[in-house]
VOGU-3710 file (C-alpha; in Angstrom, 3 decimals, decimal comma):
1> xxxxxxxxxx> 12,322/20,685/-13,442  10,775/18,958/-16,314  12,326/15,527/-17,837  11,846/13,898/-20,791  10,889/10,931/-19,327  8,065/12,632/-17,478  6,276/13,563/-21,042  6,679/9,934/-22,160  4,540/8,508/-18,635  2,636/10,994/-17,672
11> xxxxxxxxxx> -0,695/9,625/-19,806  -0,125/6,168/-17,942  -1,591/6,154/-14,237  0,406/3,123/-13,330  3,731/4,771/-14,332  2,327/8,024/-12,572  1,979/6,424/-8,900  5,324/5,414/-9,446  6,340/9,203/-9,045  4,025/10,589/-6,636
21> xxxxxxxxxx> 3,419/8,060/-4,163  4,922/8,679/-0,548  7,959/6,299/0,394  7,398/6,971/4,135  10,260/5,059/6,631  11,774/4,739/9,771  15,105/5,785/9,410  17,456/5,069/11,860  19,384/7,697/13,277  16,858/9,811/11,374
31> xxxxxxxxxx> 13,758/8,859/12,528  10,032/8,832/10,964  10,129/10,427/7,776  8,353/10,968/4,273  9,559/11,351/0,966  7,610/12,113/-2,221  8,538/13,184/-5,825  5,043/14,562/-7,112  5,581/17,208/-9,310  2,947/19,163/-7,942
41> xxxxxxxxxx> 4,600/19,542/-4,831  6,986/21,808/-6,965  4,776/23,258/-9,714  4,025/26,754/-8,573  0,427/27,908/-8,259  -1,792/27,641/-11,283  -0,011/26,709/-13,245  -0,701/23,415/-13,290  1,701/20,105/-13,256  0,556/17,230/-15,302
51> xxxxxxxxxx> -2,799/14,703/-15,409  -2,613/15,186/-11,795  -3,552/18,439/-11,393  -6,733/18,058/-14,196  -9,235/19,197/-11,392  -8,316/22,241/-9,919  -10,945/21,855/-6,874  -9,027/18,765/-5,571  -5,446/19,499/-7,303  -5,843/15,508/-8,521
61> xxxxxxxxxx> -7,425/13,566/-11,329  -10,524/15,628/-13,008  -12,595/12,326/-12,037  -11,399/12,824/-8,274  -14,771/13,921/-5,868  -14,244/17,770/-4,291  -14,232/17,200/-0,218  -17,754/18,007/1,109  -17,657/21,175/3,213  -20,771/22,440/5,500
71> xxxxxxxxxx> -22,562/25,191/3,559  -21,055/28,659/4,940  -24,717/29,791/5,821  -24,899/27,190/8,683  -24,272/28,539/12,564  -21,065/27,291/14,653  -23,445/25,196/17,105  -24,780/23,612/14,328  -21,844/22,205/12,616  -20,481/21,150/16,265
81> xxxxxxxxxx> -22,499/18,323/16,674  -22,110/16,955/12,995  -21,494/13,716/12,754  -18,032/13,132/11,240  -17,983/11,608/8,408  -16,831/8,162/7,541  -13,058/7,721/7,008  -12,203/7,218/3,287  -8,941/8,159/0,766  -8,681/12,213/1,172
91> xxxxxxxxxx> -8,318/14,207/-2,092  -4,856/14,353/-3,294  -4,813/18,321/-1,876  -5,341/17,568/1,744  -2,374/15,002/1,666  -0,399/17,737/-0,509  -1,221/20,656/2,151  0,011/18,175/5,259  3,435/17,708/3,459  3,962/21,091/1,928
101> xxxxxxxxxx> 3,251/22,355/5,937  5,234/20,269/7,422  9,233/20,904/7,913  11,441/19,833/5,136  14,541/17,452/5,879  17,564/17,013/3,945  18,634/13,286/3,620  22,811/12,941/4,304  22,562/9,574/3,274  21,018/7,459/0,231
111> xxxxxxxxxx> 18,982/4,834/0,874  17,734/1,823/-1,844  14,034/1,029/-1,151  12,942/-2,237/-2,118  8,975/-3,165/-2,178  8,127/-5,923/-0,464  4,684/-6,919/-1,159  4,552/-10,582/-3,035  2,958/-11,531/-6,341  -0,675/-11,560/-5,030
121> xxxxxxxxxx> -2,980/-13,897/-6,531  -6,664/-14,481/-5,533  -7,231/-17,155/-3,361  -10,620/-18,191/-5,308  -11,505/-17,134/-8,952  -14,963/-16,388/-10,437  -15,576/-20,361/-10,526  -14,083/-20,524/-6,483  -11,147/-22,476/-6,952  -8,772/-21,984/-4,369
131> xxxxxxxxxx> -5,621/-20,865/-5,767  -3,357/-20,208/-3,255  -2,876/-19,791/0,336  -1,182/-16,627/1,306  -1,427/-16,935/4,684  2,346/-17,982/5,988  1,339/-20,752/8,096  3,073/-23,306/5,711  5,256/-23,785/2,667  3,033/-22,158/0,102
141> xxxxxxxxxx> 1,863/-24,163/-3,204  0,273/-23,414/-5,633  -3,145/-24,407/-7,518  -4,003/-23,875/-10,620  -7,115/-24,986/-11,979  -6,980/-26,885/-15,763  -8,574/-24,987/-18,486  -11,905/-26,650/-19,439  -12,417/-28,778/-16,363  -14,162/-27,049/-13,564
151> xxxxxxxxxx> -13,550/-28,492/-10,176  -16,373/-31,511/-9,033  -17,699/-29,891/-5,988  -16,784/-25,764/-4,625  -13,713/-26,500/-2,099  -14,201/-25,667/1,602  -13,335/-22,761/2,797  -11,911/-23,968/6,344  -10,059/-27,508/6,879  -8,240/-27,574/3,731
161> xxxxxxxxxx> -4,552/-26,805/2,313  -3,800/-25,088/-0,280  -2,089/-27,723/-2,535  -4,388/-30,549/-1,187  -6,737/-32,413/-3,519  -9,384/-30,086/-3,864  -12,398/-31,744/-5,167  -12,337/-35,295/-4,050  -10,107/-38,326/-6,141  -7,594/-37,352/-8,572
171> xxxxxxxxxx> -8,112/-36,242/-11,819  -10,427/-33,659/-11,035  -10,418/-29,714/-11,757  -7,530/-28,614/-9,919  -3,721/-29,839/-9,381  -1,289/-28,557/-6,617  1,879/-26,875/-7,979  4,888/-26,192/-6,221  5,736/-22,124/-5,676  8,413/-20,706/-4,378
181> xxxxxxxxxx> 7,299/-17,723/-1,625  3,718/-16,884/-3,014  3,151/-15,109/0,469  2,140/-11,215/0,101  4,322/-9,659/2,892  7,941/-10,023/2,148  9,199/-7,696/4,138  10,922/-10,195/6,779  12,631/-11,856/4,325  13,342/-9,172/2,277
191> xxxxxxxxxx> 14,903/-7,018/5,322  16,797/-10,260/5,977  18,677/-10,459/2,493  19,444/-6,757/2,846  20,829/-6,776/6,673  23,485/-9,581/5,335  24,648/-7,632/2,491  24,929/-4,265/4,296  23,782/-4,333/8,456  21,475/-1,577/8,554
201> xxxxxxxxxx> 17,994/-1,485/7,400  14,530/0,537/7,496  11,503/-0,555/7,358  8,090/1,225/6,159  6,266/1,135/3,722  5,228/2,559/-0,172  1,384/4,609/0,180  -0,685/6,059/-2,602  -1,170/9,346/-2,958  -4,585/9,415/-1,319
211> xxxxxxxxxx> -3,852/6,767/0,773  -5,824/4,590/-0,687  -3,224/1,489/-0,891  -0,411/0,642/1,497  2,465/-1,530/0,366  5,161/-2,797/3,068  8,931/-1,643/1,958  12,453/-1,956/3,482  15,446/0,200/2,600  19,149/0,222/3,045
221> xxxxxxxxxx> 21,601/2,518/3,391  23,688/2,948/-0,091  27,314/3,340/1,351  26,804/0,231/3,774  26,337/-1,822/0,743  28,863/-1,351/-0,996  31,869/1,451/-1,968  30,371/2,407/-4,660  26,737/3,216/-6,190  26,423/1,411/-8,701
231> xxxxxxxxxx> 27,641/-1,939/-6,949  25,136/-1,124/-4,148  22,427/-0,850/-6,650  23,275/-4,100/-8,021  23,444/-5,989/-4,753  19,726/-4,434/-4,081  18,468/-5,264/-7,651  19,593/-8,574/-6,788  17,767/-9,242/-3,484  14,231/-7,348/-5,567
241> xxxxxxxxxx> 14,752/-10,323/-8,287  15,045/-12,857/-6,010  11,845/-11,731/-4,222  9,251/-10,885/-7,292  9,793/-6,978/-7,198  9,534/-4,816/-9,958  11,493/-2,044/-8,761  14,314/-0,479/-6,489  13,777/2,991/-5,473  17,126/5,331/-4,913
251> xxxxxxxxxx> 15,844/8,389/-2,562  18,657/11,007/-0,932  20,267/14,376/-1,695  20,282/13,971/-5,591  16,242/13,265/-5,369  14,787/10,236/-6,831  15,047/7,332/-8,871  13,015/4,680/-9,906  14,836/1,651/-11,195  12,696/-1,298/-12,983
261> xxxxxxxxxx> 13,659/-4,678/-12,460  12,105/-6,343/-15,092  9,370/-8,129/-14,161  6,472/-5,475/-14,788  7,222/-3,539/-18,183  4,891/-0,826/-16,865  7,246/0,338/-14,078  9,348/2,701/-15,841  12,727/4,279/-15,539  12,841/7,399/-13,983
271> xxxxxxxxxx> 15,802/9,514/-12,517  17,105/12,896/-10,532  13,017/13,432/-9,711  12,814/16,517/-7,374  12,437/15,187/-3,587  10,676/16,345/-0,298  11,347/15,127/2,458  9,661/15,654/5,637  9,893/14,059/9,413  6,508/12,412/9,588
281> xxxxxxxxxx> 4,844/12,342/12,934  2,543/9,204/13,902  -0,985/10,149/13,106  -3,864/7,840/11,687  -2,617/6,243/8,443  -5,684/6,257/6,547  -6,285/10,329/6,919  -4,233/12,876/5,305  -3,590/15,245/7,665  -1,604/14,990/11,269
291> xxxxxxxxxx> -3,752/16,801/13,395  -6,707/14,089/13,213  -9,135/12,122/15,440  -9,548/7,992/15,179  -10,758/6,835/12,183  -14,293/6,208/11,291  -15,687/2,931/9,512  -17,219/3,791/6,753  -20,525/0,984/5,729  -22,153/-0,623/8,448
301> xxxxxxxxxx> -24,091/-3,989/8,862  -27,445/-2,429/7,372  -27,476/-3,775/3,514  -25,159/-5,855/1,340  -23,622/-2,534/-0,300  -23,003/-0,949/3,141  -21,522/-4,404/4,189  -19,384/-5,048/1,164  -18,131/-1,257/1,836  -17,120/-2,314/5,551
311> xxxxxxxxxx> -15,344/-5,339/4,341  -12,953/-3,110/2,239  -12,700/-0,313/4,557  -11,302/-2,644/7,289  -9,003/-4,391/5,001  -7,574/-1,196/3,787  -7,201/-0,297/8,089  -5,585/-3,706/8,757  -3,228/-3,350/5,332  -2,207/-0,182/7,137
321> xxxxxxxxxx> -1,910/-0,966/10,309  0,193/-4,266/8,986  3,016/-2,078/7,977  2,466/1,411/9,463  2,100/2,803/12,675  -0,978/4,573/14,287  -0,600/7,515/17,273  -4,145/7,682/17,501  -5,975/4,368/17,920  -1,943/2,150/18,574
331> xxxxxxxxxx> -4,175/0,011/16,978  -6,507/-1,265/19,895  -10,095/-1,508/19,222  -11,952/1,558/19,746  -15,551/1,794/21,004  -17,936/4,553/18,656  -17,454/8,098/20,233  -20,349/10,002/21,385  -21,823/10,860/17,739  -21,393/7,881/16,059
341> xxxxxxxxxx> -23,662/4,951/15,755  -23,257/2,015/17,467  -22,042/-0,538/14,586  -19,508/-0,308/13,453  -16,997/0,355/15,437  -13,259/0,341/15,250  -11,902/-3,102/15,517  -8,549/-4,201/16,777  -5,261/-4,388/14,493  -5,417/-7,858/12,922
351> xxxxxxxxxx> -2,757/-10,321/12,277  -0,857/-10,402/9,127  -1,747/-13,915/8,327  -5,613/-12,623/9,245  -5,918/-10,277/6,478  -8,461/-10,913/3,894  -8,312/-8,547/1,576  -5,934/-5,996/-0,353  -6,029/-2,672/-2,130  -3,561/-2,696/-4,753
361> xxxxxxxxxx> -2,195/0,336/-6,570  -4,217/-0,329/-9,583  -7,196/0,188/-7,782  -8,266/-3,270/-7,363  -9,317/-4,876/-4,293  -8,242/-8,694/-3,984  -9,213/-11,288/-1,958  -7,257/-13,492/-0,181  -8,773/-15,038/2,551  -6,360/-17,637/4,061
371> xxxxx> -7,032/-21,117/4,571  -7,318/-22,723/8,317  -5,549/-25,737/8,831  -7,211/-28,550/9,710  -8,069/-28,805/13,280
//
């Protein structure tokens, strides 16, 4: 099916990941399962589906890289012992293929899906003012530098609170502002607002369509919110204003709706989106199909592009790990298997409050190291 809506957003890529990003949950009673309302799940073959279908060697964007396959020429024993490559965001067609193969489900009950990632804001800018500390150890505030007036000395980046004079007396570069929840994983306290209002909740999480970016996300059942719909929707739109979120997601037997909030004019209004829905089993997060080994770091400690690559590969692991599950690794740390170089290796599953770094689904990476109390 083909809305009207869908001609008006399909030239903006924010609006786009809005439809064919996976809503994958733990439903209780139900179990593991993924949703998804990309239209080229449905579009039949060749004959294309949108912007996302611009490449026809990958099925996504025309600027998306084909998947590297050993040339056909080569002998079995010689691609045995190739060294697997480094784990990074499949092409959309692998992640299409897993869910296409996979058993379909058929929801019996709605659910309202509420993101619950925070506003995120840098904790330094270009000029290394500490903005914020999104860590959750304490009440968060807020710094915001004055325009004009660079800070007197760069603030330290250990032994200082966010909202603490930054740069020595008063009167400097920087002054602490009080903010109400700045921290970037809501999902406690948005699961908490929704249990009052209606008892049972899942938890889960919103992931790109390459897995590329992993946002945490709780949902609650429609009919144990209220009699009716529309006064369940309500409560729900409620609890995503009161927590910074820009939309509530409707998913069930009549398919999928997107419902803005407000407070991002990009997000836009969609409804009655075609739905799959599929049990999902537990394999790595970060690789798009289910029959896959552990994960492979991709940079290394060699030069300062390989290391910056590291640094965002394991944040994009631990942003995963945060609010997904793993079958493969349970998130231990994992020494290199036989083919695979000694550094790096897979690390353990860090902390919440220890991760420095997001992927957002604009593409961005942000940084948001948190700030150590003083000892």
């Amino acid at each position: 099916m083909q809305h009207e809506h869908e001609d008006q957003h399909e030239d903006d890529p924010y609006a786009v990941t809005w439809q064919d990003q996976l809503i994958e949950l733990d439903l209780p009673g139900v179990g593991p399962i993924t949703a998804c309302g990309d239209p080229a799940l449905f579009a039949a073959p060749g004959t294309g589906g949108g912007p996302w279908d611009a490449n026809p060697e990958t099925g996504g964007p025309a600027d998306e890289a084909p998947a590297v396959e050993a040339p056909a020429d080569e002998a079995p024993e010689e691609t045995a012992f190739r060294r697997r490559r480094p784990t990074t965001p499949p092409p959309r067609r692998t992640v299409r293929t897993t869910l296409s193969g996979r058993e379909p489900l058929e929801l019996e009950r709605t659910w309202l899906v509420v993101p619950a990632l925070g506003p995120v804001l840098s904790s330094a800018d270009a000029l290394g003012t500490v903005v914020a500390d999104l860590s959750g150890r304490e009440a968060p505030l807020e710094v915001r530098p004055i325009r004009g007036e660079p800070p007197a000395a760069p603030p330290s980046r250990e032994g200082a609170r966010a909202g603490a004079p930054l740069d020595g007396p008063a009167g400097g570069g920087a002054r602490p502002v009080r903010s109400r929840d700045v921290g970037w994983f809501r999902r406690p306290a948005i699961a908490a607002a929704l249990r009052r209002r209606g008892g049972m909740v899942a938890t889960g999480a919103l992931v790109g369509p390459r897995r590329e970016w992993f946002e945490p996300a709780v949902a609650a059942r429609e009919d144990l919110l209220a009699a009716h719909p529309d006064q369940a929707l309500e409560r729900v739109l409620r609890v995503a204003v009161d927590h910074g979120q820009v939309a509530v997601l409707r998913i069930g037997p009549g398919g999928l709706d997107v419902v803005p909030t407000g407070a991002d004019p990009r997000v836009p209004m969609l409804s009655g989106l075609e739905l799959l829905v599929t049990a999902r089993p537990s394999p790595c997060p970060l690789q798009g199909k289910d029959d896959c080994a552990p994960c492979r770091p991709h940079g290394g400690p060699w030069v300062r592009s390989a290391q910056a690559a590291q640094l965002d590969w394991e944040a994009r692991r631990a942003q995963a790990l945060a609010v997904q599950s793993c079958g493969v690794c349970f998130g231990e740390a994992l020494p290199p298997e036989a083919d695979q170089p000694q550094v790096p290796r897979l690390g353990r599953r860090a902390a919440v409050t220890e991760i420095n770094r997001l992927h957002l689904r604009g593409g961005e990476v942000v940084r948001i190291d948190p700030i150590a109390p003083p000892r």
